[in-house]
C-alpha positions as CSV (number, residue, x, y, z in Angstrom):
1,X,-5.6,-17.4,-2.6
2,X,-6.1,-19.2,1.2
3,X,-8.6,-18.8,3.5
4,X,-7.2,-18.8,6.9
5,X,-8.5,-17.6,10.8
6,X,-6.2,-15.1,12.1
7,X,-5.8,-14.4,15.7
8,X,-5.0,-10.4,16.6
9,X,-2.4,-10.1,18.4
10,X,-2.0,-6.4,18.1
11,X,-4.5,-3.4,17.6
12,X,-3.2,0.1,18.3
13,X,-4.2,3.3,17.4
14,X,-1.2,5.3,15.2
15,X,-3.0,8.5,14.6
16,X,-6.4,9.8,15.0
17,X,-8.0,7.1,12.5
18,X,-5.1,5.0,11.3
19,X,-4.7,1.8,13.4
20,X,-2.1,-0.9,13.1
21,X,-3.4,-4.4,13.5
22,X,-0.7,-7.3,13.8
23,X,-2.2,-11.1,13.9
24,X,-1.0,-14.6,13.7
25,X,-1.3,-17.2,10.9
26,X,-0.6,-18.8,7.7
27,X,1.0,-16.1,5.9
28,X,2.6,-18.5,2.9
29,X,0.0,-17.3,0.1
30,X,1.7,-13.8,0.7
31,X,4.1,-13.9,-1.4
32,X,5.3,-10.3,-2.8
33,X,5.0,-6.8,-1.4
34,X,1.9,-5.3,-2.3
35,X,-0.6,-7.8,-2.4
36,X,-3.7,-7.6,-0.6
37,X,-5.7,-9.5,1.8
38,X,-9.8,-9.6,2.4
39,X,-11.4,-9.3,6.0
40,X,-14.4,-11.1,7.1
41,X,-16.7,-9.1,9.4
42,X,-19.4,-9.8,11.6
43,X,-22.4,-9.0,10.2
44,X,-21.1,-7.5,7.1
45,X,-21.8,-8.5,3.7
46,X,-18.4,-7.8,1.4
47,X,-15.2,-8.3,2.9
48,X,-12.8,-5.2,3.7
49,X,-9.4,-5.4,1.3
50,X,-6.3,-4.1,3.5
51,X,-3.3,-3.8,1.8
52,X,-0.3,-5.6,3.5
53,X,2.4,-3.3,5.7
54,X,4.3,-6.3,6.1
55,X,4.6,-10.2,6.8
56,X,7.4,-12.6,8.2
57,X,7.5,-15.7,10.7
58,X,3.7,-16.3,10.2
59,X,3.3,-13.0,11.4
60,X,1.1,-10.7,9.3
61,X,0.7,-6.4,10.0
62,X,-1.8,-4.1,8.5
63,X,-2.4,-0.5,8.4
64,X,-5.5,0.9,7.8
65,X,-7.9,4.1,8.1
66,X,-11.2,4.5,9.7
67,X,-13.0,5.1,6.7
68,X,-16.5,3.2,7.2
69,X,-18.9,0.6,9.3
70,X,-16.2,-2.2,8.6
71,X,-12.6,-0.1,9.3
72,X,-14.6,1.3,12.4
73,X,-15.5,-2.1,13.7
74,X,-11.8,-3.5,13.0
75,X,-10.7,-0.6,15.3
76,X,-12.5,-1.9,18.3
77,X,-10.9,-5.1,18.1
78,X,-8.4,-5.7,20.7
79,X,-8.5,-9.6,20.5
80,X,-10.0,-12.6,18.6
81,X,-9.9,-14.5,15.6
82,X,-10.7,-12.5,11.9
83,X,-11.3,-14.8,8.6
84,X,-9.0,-14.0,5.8
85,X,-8.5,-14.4,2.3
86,X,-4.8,-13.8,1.8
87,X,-2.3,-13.4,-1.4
88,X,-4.5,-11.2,-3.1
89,X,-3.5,-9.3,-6.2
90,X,-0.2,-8.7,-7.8
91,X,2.1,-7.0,-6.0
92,X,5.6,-5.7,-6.7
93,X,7.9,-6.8,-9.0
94,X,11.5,-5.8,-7.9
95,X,13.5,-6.5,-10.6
96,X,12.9,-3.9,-12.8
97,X,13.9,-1.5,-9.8
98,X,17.7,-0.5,-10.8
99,X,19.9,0.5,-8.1
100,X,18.2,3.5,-6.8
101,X,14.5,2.8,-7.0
102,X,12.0,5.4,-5.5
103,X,9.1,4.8,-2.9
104,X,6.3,7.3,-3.2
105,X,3.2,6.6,-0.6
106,X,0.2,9.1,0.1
107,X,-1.9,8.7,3.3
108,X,-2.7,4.7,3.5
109,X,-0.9,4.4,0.5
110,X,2.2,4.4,2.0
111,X,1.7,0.9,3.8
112,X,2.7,-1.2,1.3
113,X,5.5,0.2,0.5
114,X,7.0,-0.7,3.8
115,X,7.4,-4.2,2.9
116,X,8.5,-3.5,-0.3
117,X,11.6,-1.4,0.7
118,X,12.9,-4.3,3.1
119,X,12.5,-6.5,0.2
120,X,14.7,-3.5,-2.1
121,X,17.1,-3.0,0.4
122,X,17.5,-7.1,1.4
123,X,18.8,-6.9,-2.7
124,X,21.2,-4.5,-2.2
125,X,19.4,-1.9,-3.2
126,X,19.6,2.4,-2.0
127,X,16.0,3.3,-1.6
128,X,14.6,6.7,-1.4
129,X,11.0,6.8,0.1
130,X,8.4,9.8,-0.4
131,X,5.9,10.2,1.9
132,X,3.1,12.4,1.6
133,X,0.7,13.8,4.6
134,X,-1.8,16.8,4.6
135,X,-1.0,17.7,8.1
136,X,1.8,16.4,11.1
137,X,-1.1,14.8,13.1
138,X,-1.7,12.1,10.2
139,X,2.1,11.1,9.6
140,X,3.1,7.3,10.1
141,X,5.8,5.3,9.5
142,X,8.4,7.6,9.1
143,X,10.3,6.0,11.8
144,X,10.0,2.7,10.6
145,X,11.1,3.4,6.7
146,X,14.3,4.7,8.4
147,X,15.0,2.3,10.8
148,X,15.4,-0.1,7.8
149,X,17.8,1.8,6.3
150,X,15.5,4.7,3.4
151,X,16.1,7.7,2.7
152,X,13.0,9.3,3.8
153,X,11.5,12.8,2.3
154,X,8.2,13.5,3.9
155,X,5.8,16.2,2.4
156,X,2.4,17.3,4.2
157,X,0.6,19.8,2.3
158,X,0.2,22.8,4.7
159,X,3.9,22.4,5.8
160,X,3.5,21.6,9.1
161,X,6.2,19.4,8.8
162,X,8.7,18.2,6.2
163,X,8.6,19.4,2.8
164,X,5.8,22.1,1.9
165,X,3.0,20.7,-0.4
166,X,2.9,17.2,-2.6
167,X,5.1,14.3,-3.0
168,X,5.8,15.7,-6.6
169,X,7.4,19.2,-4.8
170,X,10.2,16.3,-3.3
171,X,11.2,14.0,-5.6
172,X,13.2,16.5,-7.9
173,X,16.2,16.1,-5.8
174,X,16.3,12.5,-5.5
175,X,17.8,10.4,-8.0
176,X,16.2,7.7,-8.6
177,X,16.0,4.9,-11.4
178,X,12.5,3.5,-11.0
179,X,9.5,4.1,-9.2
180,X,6.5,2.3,-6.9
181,X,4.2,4.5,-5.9
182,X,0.8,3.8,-3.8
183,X,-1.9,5.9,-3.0
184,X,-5.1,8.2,-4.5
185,X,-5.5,8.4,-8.4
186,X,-4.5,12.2,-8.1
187,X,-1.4,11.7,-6.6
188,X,-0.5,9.0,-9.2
189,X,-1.6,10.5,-12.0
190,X,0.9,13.5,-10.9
191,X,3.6,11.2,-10.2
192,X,3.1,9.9,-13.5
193,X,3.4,12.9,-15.3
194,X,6.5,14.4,-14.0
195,X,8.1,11.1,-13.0
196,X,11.4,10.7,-15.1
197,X,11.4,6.6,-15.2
198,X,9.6,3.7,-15.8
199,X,7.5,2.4,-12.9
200,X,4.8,0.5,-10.9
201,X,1.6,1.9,-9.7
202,X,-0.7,0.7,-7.1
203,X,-4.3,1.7,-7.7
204,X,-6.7,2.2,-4.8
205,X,-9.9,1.0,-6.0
206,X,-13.7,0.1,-4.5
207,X,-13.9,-3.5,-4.6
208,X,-16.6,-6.5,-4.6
209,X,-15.5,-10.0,-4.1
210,X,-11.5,-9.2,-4.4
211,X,-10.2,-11.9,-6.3
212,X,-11.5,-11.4,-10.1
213,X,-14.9,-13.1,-9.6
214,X,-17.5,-9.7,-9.9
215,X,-15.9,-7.7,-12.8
216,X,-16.9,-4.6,-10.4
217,X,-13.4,-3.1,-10.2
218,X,-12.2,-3.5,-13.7
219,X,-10.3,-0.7,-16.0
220,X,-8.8,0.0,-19.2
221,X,-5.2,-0.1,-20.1
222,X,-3.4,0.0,-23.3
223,X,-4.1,-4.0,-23.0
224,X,-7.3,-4.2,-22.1
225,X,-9.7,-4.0,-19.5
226,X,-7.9,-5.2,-16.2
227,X,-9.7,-6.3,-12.7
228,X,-7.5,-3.8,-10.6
229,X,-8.0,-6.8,-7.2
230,X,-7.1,-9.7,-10.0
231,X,-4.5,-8.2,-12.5
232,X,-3.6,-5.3,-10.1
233,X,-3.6,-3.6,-8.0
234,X,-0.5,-2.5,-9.2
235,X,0.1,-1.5,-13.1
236,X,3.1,-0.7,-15.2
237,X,3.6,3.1,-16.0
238,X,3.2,2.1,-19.9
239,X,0.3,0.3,-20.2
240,X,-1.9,3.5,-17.8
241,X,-4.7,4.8,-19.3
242,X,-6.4,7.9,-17.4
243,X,-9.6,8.1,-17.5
244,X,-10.8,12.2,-18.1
């Protein structure tokens, strides 16, 4: 974990309340897709976690949704410097992947998953990507999944576009021989169940301090309890356990 000033470079709005923020800095504590970093805001107690889209060259992007005071301030910002805890969390391991791994993303789950398919498909790797929407207005990212060479399905759920209903209704025609998935507990819990392979899972979770400290985001797995911002956020298939 570093703590490092950012400077934005880049704040532009991609749908109604998803923006995409690209900034400057030390970006060497980043070291595998699907980490996290933690945002500093004025007048703000906790820091905001954003998951990372991607990072290269000391260039770092995020994607994020307008969800509250802090995500609406971010929006605003169209310059200036932003304190940062970065390499948070986990991330992705790739080797586990196989040849044909597949990429399933719901709403601002699907970020992450950017930089993990560059990373798949720097290996050598084919990589099918899910992405699931409710409606054509919120879709992002499509174009950029394919410009680096995926295979992308897209669902939204009253088929305005794509694939009618959830990311489960696309991934029956895909072969695949792994899969990372981000996004809402329902949608991985349902990717869980039908999903035919071993996988990763990214868990969207309320956090306090980010890095372990708090205890406040912690859950049980067939190995104990785990701090989802310290041990996760992303978790092995095997070792899930749902909570009823």
């Amino acid at each position: 974990m570093k703590q490092t000033l950012f400077e934005i470079i880049e704040n532009k709005a991609l749908t109604s309340n998803v923006y995409k923020m690209v900034l400057k800095g030390d970006t060497t504590d980043i070291t595998a897709p699907g980490q996290f970093v933690n945002i500093k805001l004025d007048g703000l107690y906790l820091r905001r976690p954003i998951s990372v889209c991607d990072c290269e060259y000391g260039k770092l992007t995020l994607i994020y949704k307008t969800v509250g005071h802090g995500t609406e301030q971010m929006a605003k910002m169209s310059s200036g410097m932003l304190d940062i805890l970065t390499g948070l969390g986990n991330g992705y391991d790739t080797t586990k992947s196989g040849n044909h791994p597949l990429l399933v993303g719901g709403g601002v789950g699907v970020p992450p998953l950017y930089m993990l398919a560059k990373k798949l498909i720097g290996e050598g790797k084919k990589v099918s990507v899910v992405l699931g929407f409710n409606t054509k207005d919120e879709i992002f990212c499509e174009d950029d999944f394919k410009a680096i060479g995926a295979d992308v399905y897209v669902t939204t759920v009253d088929g305005s576009y794509g694939i009618k209903g959830f990311v489960t209704n696309a991934i029956d025609s895909v072969d695949y021989t792994y899969t990372y998935s981000c996004g809402p507990e329902p949608m991985l819990k349902a990717l869980y169940n039908v999903s035919k392979t071993s996988g990763q899972y990214s868990f969207e979770e309320r956090m306090g301090c980010g890095f372990g400290a708090c205890m406040g985001c912690s859950c049980k797995t067939l190995y104990g309890n785990k701090r989802i911002c310290k041990d996760g956020p992303v978790l092995v298939k095997e070792e899930i356990i749902w909570e009823k």
